[in-house]
N, C-alpha and C positions, 0 to 999 in steps of 0.2 A: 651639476654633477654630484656623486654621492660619495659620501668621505668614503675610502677604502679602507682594506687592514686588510695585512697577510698573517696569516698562524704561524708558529714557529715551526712547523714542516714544510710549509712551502715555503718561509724564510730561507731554508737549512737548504732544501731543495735547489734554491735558486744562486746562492752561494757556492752550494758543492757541484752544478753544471757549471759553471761560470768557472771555476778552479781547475775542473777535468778539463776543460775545450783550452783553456789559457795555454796548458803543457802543450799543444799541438799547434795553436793559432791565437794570441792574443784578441785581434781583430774580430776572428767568427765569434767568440765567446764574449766580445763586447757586442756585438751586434743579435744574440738570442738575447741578452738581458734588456737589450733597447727593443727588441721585438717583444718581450712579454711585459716588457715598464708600459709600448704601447697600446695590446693588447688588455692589460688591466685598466689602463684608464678608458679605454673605449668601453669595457662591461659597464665602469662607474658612470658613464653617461648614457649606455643604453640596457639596464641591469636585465631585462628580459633577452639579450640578447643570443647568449645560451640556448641550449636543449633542456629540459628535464631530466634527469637522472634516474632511470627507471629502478626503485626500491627505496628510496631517499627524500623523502618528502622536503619540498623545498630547495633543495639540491639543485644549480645549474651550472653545463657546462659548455666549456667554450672550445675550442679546437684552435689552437694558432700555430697552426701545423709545424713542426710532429708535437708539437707539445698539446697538451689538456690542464684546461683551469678552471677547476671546480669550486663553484661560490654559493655562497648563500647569505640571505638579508635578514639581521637581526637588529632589531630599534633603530633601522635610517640607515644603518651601517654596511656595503658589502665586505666581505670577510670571505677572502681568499681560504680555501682550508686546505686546499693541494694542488700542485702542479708536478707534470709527472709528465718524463715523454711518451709517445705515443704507444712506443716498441715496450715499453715496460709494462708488466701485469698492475691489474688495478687494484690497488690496497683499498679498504674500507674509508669508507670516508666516513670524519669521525666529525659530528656538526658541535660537538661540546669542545673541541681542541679551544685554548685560551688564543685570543688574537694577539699578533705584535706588526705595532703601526709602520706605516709605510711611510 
């Protein structure tokens, strides 16, 4: 498996879903962070697992519905750089964002 790292927007990302779904369900909002904690380690074991990202060289993404997680491989490392729900517009994806470990 290959070490991972999330950027601190998908850091940010996944702390402030995990805060909004609490005020409504504790339970569902522990259960998306256990679906994308499993969903990231399955990319770090199968890193082509992803699509391409068409205009993004290097760019892949994963779908773990509704969500999207967009990664990319620099020196051995995957490196989460966004997770975003499905329903939300896609912000640029920025491959220079600094990593923060997982």
């Amino acid at each position: 498996m290959m070490k991972i790292q999330l950027s601190d927007r998908a850091l940010a990302f996944l702390k402030a879903e995990q805060a909004y779904l609490a005020k409504f369900d504790k339970r569902t909002a522990l259960a998306v962070v256990q679906q994308l904690r499993r969903s990231v380690k399955l990319i770090g074991e199968h890193p082509h697992i992803g699509a391409a990202v068409d205009g993004f060289e290097g760019v892949r993404r994963f779908v773990s519905a509704p969500y999207h997680v967009d990664y990319i491989e620099s020196d051995g490392i995957l490196i989460v750089v966004t997770i975003r729900h499905g329903r939300q517009a896609p912000r640029q994806v920025d491959t220079n964002y600094p990593p923060f470990g997982i």
